[in-house]
C-alpha positions in Angstrom: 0.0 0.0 0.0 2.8 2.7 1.0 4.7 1.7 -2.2 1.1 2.2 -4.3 1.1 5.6 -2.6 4.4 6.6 -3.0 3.9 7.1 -6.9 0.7 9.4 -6.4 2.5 11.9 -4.0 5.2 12.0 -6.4 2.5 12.5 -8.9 1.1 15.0 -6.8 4.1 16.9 -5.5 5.4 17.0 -9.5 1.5 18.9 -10.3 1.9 21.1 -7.6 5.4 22.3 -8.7 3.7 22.7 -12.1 1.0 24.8 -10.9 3.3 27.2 -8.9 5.6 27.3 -12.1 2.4 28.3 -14.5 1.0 30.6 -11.4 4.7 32.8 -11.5 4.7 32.9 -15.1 1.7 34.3 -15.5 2.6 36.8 -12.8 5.5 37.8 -14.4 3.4 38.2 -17.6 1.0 40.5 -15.8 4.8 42.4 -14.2 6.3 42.7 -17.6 2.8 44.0 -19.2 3.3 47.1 -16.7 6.6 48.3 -18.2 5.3 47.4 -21.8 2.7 49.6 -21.6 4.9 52.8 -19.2 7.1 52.5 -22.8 4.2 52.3 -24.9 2.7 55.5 -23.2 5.8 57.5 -23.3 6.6 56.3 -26.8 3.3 57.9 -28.2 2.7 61.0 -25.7 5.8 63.7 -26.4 3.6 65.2 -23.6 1.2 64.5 -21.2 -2.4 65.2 -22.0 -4.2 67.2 -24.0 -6.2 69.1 -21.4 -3.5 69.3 -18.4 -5.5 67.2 -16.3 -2.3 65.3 -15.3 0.0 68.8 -14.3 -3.2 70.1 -12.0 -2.8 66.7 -10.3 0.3 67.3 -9.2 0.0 70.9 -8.2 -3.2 70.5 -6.1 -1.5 67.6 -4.9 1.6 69.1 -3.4 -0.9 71.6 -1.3 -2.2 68.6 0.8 -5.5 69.6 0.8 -8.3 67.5 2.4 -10.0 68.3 -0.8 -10.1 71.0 -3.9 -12.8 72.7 -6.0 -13.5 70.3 -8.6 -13.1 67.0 -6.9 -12.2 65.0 -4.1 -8.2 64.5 -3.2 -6.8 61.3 -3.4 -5.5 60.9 -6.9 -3.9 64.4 -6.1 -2.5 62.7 -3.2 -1.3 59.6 -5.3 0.5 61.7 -7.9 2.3 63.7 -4.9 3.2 61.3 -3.3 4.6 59.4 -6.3 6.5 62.4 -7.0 8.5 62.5 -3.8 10.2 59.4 -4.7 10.3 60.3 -8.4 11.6 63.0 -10.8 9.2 65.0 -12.2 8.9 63.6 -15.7 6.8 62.3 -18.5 8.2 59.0 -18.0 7.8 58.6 -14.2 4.1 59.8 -14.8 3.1 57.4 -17.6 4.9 54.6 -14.9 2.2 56.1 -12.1 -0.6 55.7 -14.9 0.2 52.3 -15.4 0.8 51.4 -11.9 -2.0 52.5 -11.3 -3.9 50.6 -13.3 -1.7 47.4 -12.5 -2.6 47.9 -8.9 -6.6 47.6 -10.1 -5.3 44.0 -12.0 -4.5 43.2 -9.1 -7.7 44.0 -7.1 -9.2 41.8 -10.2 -6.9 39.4 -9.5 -7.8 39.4 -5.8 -11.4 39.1 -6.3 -11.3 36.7 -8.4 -9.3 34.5 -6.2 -12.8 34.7 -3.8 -14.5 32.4 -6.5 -11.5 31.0 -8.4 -8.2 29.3 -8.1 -5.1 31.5 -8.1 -4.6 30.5 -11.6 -7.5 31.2 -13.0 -7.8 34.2 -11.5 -4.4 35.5 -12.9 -5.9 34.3 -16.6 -8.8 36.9 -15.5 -6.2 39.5 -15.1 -4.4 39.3 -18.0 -7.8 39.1 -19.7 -8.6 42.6 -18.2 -5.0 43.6 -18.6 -5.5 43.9 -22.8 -8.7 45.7 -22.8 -8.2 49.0 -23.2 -9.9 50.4 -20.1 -6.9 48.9 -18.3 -4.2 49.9 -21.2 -5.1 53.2 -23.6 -7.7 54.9 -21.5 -5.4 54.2 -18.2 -2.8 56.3 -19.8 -4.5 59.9 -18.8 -4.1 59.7 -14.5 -6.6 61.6 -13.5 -10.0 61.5 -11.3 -11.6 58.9 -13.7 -8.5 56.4 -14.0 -7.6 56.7 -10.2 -10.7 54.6 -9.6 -9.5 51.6 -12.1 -7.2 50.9 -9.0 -9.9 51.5 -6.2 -13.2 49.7 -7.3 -12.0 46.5 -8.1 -10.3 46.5 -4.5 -13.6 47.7 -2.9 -15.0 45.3 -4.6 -12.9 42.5 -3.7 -13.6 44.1 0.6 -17.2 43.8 -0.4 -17.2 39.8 -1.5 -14.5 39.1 1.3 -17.2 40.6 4.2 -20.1 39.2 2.2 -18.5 35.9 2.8 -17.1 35.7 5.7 -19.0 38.4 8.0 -15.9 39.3 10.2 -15.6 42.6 11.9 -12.3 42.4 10.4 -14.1 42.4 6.7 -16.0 45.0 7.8 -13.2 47.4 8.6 -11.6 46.8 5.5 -14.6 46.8 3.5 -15.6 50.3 5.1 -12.4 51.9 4.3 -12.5 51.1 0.4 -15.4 52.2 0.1 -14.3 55.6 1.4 -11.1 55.7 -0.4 -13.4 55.4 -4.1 -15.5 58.3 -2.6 -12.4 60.5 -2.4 -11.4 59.5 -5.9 -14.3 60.9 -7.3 -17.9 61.2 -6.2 -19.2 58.9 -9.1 -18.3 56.2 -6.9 -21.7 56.5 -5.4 -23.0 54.4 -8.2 -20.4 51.5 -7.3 -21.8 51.7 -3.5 -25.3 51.4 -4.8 -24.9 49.1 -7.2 -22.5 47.1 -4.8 -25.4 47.3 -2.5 -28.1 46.2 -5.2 -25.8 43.0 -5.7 -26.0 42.3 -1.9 -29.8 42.7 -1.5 -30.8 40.6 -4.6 -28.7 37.5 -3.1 -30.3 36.1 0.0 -27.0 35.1 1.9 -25.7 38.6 1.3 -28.9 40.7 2.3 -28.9 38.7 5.6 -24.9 39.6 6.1 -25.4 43.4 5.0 -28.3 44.0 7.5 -26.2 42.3 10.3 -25.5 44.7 13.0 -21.9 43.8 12.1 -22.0 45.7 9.0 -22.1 48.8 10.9 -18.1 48.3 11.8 -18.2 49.0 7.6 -19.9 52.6 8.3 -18.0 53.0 11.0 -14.5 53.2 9.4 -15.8 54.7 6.5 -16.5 57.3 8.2 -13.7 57.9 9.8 -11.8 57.2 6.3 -14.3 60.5 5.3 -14.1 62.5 8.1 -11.4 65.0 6.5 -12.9 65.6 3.6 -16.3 66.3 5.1 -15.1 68.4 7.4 -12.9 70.5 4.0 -17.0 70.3 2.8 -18.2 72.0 5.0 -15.8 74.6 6.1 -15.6 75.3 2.3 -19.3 75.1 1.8 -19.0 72.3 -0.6 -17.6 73.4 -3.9 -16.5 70.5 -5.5 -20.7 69.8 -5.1 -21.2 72.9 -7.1 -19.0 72.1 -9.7 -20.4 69.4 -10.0 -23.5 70.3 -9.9 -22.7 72.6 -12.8 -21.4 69.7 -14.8 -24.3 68.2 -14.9 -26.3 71.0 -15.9 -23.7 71.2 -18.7 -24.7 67.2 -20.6 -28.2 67.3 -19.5 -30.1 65.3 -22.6 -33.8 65.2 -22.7 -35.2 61.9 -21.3 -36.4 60.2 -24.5 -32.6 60.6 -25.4 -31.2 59.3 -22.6 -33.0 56.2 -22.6 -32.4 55.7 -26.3 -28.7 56.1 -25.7 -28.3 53.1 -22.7 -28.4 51.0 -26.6 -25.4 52.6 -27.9 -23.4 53.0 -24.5 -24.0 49.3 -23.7 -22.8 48.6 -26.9 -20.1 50.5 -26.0 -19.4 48.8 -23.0 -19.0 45.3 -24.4 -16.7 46.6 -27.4 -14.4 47.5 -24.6 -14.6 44.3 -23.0 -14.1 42.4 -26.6 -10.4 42.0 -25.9 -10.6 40.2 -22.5 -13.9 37.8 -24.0 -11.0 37.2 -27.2 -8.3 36.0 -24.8 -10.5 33.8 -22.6 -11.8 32.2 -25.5 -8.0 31.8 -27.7 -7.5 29.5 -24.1 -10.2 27.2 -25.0 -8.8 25.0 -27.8 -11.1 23.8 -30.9 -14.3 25.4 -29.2 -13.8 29.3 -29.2 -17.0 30.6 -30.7 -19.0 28.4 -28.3 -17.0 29.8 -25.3 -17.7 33.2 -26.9 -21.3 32.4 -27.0 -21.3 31.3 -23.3 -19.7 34.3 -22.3 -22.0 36.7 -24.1 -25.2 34.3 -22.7 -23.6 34.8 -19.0 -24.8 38.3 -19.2 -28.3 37.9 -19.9 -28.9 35.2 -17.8 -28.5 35.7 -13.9 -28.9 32.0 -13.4 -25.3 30.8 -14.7 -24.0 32.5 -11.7 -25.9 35.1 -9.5 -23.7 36.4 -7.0 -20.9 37.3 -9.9 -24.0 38.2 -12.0 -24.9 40.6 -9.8 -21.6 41.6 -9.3 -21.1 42.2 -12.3 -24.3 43.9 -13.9 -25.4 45.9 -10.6 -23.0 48.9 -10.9 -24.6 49.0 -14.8 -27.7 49.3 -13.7 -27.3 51.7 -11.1 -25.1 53.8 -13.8 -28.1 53.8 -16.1 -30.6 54.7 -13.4 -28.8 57.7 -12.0 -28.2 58.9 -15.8 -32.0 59.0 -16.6 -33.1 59.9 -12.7 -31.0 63.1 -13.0 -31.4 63.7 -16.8 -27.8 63.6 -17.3 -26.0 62.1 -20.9 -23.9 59.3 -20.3 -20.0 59.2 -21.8 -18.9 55.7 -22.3 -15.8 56.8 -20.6 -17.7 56.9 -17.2 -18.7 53.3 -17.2 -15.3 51.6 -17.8 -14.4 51.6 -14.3 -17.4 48.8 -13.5 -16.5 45.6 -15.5 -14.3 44.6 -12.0 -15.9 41.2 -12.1 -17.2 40.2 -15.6 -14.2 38.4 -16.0 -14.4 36.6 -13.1 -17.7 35.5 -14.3 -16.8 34.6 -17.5 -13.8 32.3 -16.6 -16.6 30.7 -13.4 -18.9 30.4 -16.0 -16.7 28.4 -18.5 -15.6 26.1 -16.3 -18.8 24.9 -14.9 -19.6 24.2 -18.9 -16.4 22.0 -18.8 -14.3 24.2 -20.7 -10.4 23.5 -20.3 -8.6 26.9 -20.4 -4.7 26.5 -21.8 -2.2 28.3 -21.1 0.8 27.2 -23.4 0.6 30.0 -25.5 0.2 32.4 -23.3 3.3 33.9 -23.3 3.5 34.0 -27.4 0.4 35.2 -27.2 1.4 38.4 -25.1 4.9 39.0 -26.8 3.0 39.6 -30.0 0.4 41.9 -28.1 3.5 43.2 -27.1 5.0 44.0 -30.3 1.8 45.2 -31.6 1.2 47.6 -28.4 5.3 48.8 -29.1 5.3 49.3 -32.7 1.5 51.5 -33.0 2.7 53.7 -30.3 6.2 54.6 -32.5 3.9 54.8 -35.4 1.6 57.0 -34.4 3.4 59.3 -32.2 5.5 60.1 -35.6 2.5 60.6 -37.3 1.0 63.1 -34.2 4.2 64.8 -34.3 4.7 65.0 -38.1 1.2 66.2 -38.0 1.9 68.8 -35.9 -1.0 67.8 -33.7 -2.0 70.2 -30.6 -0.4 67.3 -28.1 2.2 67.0 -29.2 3.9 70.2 -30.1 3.3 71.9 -27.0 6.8 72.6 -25.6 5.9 72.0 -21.9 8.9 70.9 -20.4 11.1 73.4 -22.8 8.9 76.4 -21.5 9.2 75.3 -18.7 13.1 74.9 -18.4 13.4 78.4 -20.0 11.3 80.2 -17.7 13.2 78.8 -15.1 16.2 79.8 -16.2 15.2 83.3 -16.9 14.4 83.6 -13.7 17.4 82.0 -12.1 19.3 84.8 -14.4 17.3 87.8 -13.3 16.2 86.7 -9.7 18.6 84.5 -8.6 16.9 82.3 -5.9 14.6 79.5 -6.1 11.2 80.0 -8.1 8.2 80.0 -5.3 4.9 80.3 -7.1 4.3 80.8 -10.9 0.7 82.1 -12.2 -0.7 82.9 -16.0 -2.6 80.6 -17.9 -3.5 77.3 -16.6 -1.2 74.8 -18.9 1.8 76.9 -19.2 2.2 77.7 -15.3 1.4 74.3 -14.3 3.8 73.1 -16.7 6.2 75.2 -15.1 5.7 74.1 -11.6 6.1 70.7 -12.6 8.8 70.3 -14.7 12.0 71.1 -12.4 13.9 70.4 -9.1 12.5 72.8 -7.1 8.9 73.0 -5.4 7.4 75.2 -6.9 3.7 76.4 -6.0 0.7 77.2 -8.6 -1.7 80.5 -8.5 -4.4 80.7 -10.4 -4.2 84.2 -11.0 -8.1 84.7 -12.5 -10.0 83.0 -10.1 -7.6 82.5 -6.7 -10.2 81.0 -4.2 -9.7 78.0 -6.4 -5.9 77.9 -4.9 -6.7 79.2 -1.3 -3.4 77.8 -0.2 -1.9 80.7 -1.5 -3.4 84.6 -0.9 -1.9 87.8 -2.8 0.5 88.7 0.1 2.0 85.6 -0.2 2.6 86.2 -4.0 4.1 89.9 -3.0 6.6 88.2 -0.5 7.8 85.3 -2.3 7.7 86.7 -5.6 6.3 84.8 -8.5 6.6 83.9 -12.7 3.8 85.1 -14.5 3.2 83.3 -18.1 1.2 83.8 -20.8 0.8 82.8 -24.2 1.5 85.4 -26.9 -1.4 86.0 -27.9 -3.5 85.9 -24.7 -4.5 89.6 -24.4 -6.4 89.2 -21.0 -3.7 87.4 -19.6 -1.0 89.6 -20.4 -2.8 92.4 -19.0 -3.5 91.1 -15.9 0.1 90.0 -15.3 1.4 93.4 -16.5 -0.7 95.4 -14.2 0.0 92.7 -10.9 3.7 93.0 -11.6 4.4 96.3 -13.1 7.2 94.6 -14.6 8.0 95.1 -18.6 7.1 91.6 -21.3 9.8 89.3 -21.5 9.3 87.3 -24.8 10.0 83.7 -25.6 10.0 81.6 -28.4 9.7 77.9 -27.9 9.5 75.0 -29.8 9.7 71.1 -29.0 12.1 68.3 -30.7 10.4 65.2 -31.3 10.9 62.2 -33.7 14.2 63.8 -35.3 11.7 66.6 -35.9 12.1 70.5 -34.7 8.0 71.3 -34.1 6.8 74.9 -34.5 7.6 77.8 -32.6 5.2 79.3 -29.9 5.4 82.6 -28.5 5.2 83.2 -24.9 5.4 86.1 -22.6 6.8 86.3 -19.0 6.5 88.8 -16.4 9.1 88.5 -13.2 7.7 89.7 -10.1 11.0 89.6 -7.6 10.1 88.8 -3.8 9.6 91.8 -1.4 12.7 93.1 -0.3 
């Protein structure tokens, strides 16, 4: 008998060495995806973005405020502190962007490891990995993209308490769901809907009406408490702006129920990618395993607690869009497919399908390639087409305007003002902390008042041929137009000139 046995632990011990061997490679898969895509990103952006969402991160981030006019703080936070460690550069951002949305992998990962094996909830990653929620739209950190990383880790809080009840759970659970409120207020719908999943499965109703459940409110209030109290003492303007947002897209109602078709539609072409990987895993039986996965959605019964999961934060999403008349980007819902994967892969499984890993790896080296070579492709072709993003000179403007002012002030530059992109631009790019004004409307930077602009001196910059803002910096300063002329290398290519004008306001004394 011991010798029979003998051969089936050796069996046993050899799968088991197997599994962890397949488990680290797909890891490193998920490790090595991370750099591809901070290359990628850096390859096709000669700048940040377009709209400067990424330099206002950083310099409302640096102010450490419990919370700022348009939104709640913590991807400010997130891109400060990354930038203590950091230089300030394109480069180190585009590695926070996909960090970030590595660190929301792995809150996939995690969540799926509540219903899965630890393999199959790495194939779930990787299948998220190639969408483009988690790889193109990623690349832009901002108050949308910080919550790729925080719902899927809420998410994962929510199933762990729904499951196991502990006050522990609780805790945890409680403080996600804070943290996605102080990415961005949208994350009320992922509450709700997170709260629609739990009252539509018996088990879970009974555990969220459990007195436990108040240890959840509990620390996620406490998680809150800062940013209330910022609310109130500030009489809640990121509220009013986004109020006034909403006034902005409002749609009549016929409209927005007729658009839920095309924004669902939407939906599932960004999730295309990650239903094409599971199903290249299932050998000689692909566009059945597509056709289960599509099914899955439509029918709660193949798995309801990952249905629910899965579809709640949808139609939460829709509700809120028609309940407060507002139009619905397909760029807002992005952020919600945290578990479709995982109910894809549970779903194909209990239908006996056999997902293979052996090409894997081939597989990702030529989405690899692919992702490498269209990003050298077309940032030639933005920059050859002299496209607004990418022959900005951000960084040049900024290194001249510092050195002008070294030259003609001689100490460290404090605080820089003028038009949004330029001076945040400038605050960013260099060694020195340096603080941004806004100059037009300066109860949006209440960290800073004009007597502190009088004593510490500041850069004023504006584009050439921004009238208002040249007045306005003449006047404050009383200094005379220092033009510059600026233009970005990119690609072997010298881009366009743009005129700029800066005004040097010494500090007292």
């Amino acid at each position: 008998m011991n010798q029979l046995s003998l051969p089936a632990r050796a069996l046993r011990g050899r799968a088991k060495a197997l599994l962890a061997t397949e488990t680290s490679r797909l890891s490193l898969l998920l490790a090595i995806h991370t750099v591809i895509w901070i290359a990628g990103s850096w390859l096709y952006r000669t700048n940040l973005d377009i709209a400067a969402d990424m330099l206002e991160n950083y310099v409302w981030g640096i102010e450490w405020q419990a919370g700022y006019y348009k939104h709640p703080p913590a991807f400010a936070w997130m891109a400060a502190a990354w930038f203590q460690v950091f230089p300030r550069s394109d480069l180190a951002y585009f590695a926070l962007s996909s960090v970030n949305a590595m660190a929301g992998i792995c809150g996939i990962v995690a969540l799926a490891r509540r219903f899965l094996p630890l393999r199959d909830a790495l194939l779930v990653g990787l299948a998220m990995a190639v969408t483009p929620i988690y790889s193109t739209l990623a690349i832009k950190f901002n108050a949308n993209t910080v919550l790729l990383s925080l719902w899927p880790w809420a998410a994962c809080f929510f199933v762990r308490y729904m499951q196991t009840g502990t006050w522990q759970a609780a805790l945890a659970l409680g403080a996600a769901a804070a943290l996605t409120m102080l990415g961005k207020y949208f994350s009320i719908t992922l509450l709700a809907g997170l709260g629609l999943a739990a009252l539509a499965r018996p088990a879970w109703r009974t555990r969220l009406l459990h007195p436990r459940t108040l240890w959840a409110v509990l620390a996620g209030a406490l998680v809150l408490a800062p940013h209330l109290v910022w609310l109130v003492q500030n009489h809640f303007p990121s509220f009013a702006y986004a109020e006034e947002r909403i006034h902005e897209i409002r749609d009549p109602l016929y409209l927005l129920v007729l658009e839920k078709v095309p924004y669902a539609l939407a939906q599932l072409a960004y999730l295309a990618p990650a239903a094409a990987f599971l199903a290249l895993l299932a050998p000689r039986r692909r566009g059945a395993a597509i056709g289960l996965m599509l099914r899955s959605l439509l029918r709660p019964g193949l798995d309801r607690d990952l249905w629910w999961l899965s579809m709640g934060t949808f139609f939460i999403v829709c509700a809120i869009s028609i309940v407060t008349r507002t139009h619905l980007s397909s760029l807002w819902g992005v952020t919600q497919w945290f578990a479709v994967a995982v109910l894809w892969v549970a779903v194909l499984k209990q239908h006996g399908y056999a997902l293979s890993t052996a090409r894997v790896a081939r597989g990702m080296a030529l989405y690899w390639a692919l992702v490498l070579v269209l990003s050298v492709v077309f940032g030639y072709a933005e920059a050859a087409r002299h496209q607004r993003g990418a022959v900005e000179p951000r960084a040049e403007l900024a290194q001249a305007a510092r050195q002008l002012w070294q030259e003609r002030v001689g100490v460290p530059l404090a605080i820089v003002t003028g038009n949004d992109k330029e001076a945040k631009a400038i605050a960013f790019y260099g060694s020195n902390l340096t603080h941004y004004w806004d100059m037009y409307t300066p109860a949006n930077t209440p960290w800073l008042i004009r007597a502190d602009v009088m004593r510490e001196g500041a850069l004023f910059v504006c584009r050439g041929d921004d009238i208002g803002c040249n007045h306005i910096a003449s006047v404050f300063t009383g200094a005379r137009p220092l033009p510059l002329s600026i233009h970005k290398d990119a690609w072997g290519l010298i881009l366009p000139n743009r005129s700029y004008t800066v005004y040097l306001l010494p500090p007292a004394g």
